[in-house]
N, C-alpha and C positions, 0 to 999 in steps of 0.2 A: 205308543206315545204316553200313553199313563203311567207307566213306569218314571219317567222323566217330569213328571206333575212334581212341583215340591223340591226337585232334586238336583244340586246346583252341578250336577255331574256334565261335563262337555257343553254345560249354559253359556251364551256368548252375547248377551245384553241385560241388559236392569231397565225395569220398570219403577217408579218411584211413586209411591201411595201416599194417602192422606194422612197415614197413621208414622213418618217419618220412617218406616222400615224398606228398602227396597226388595222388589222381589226378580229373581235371579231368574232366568227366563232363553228360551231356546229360540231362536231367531225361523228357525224353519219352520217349527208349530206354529209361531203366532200367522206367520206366512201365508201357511195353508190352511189356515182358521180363517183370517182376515184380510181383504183386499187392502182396505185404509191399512192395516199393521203394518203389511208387507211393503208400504209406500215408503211407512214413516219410518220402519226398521231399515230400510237404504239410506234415507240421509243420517241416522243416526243409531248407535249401539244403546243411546240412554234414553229413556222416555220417562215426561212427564208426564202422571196422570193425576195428582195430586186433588183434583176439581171433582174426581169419583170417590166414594170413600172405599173405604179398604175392601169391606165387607162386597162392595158390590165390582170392585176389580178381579179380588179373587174368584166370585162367581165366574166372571167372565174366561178367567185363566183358566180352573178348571173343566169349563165349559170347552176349551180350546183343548186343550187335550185328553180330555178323556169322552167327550162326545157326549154329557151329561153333568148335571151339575147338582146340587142342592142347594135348592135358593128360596130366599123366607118370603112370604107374600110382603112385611114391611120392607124388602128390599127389592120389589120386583119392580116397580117404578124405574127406580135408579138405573138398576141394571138393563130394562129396555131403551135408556138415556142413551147408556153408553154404547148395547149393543146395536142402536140403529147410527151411531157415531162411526163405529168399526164397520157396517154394512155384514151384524151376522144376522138373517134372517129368521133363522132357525131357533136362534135364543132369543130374538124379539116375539116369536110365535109362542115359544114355550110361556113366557112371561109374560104376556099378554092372556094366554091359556089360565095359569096359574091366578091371577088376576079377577079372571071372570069366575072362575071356579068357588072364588074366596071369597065372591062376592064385593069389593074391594075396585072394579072396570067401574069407576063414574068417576067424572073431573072431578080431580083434585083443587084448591082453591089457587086462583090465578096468581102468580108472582111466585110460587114455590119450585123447585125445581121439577117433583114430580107431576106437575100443571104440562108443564114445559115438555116430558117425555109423552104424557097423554095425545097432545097434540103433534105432537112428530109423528106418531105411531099413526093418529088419524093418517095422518097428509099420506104415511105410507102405506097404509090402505088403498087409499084412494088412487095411487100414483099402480099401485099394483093392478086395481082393477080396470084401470084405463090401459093398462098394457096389455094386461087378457084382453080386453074387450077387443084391442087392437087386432090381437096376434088372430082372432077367433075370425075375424072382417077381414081380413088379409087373404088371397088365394092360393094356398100353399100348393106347389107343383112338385109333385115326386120328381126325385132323382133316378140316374139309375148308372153306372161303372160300364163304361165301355173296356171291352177288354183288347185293344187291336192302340189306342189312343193312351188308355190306362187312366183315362181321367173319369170324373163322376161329370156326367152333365144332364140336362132337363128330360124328362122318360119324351117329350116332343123332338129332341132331336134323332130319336131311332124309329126304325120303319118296321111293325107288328113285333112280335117276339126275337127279334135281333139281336145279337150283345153287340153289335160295335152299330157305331152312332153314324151320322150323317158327314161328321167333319173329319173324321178318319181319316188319313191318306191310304 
């Protein structure tokens, strides 16, 4: 897909930047980059994102197709704005990495945008480790493939080393 980064070859929607340039863009990458993309690229071929600046769009685009980006720490705010907007986890982590590393991870002053991304970032913290904690307090019950049924069901419904299950015919 990095081949395709930049390259308006078989591109079939426009992104629209803060810098008045639109950027020429493949509908499938942004797809399997982005759950939010892949919503907003079914209602529409054109996207606005004009409210990101360019600098920190383009992180994100390269970030979608080539599975890595380079991204300034004065843009790393921004760009974890946008990517906890798109739900990419991976480039929120990265940038938040980048962030701490820089020395640069303390609130920014309230009213500013990158305030605004600080705080989201918290909430998604926090929203993450209440789902571990969840998934961790949950009783998770092996499965196990019946082969007589052909379906997966609970390792309770078959009797000692068996493959096929209780509800078999």
């Amino acid at each position: 897909m990095a081949a395709f980064y930049r390259n308006p070859m078989f591109a079939d929607a426009t992104i629209a930047a803060s810098d008045g340039m639109g950027r020429m863009v493949h509908k499938v990458v942004l797809a399997a980059a982005s759950p939010q993309l892949k919503h907003m690229l079914c209602q529409s071929s054109a996207l606005d994102m004009r409210a990101f600046s360019a600098r920190a769009l383009d992180t994100v685009l390269e970030f979608a197709y080539k599975g890595w980006c380079n991204m300034a720490s004065k843009d790393a705010y921004e760009v974890m704005h946008l990517a906890l907007a798109l739900e990419m986890p991976v480039l929120v982590n990265r940038a938040e990495v980048l962030l701490k590393r820089t020395d640069r991870w303390r609130a920014p002053p309230p009213g500013c945008p990158a305030h605004q991304a600080f705080l989201a970032c918290q909430a998604f913290r926090a929203q993450q480790v209440v789902h571990m904690q969840r998934a961790l307090q949950a009783p998770q019950e092996l499965m196990r493939y019946c082969k007589k049924c052909r379906a997966v069901h609970p390792m309770s419904s078959f009797e000692g080393d068996s493959n096929v299950c209780g509800r078999a015919p």
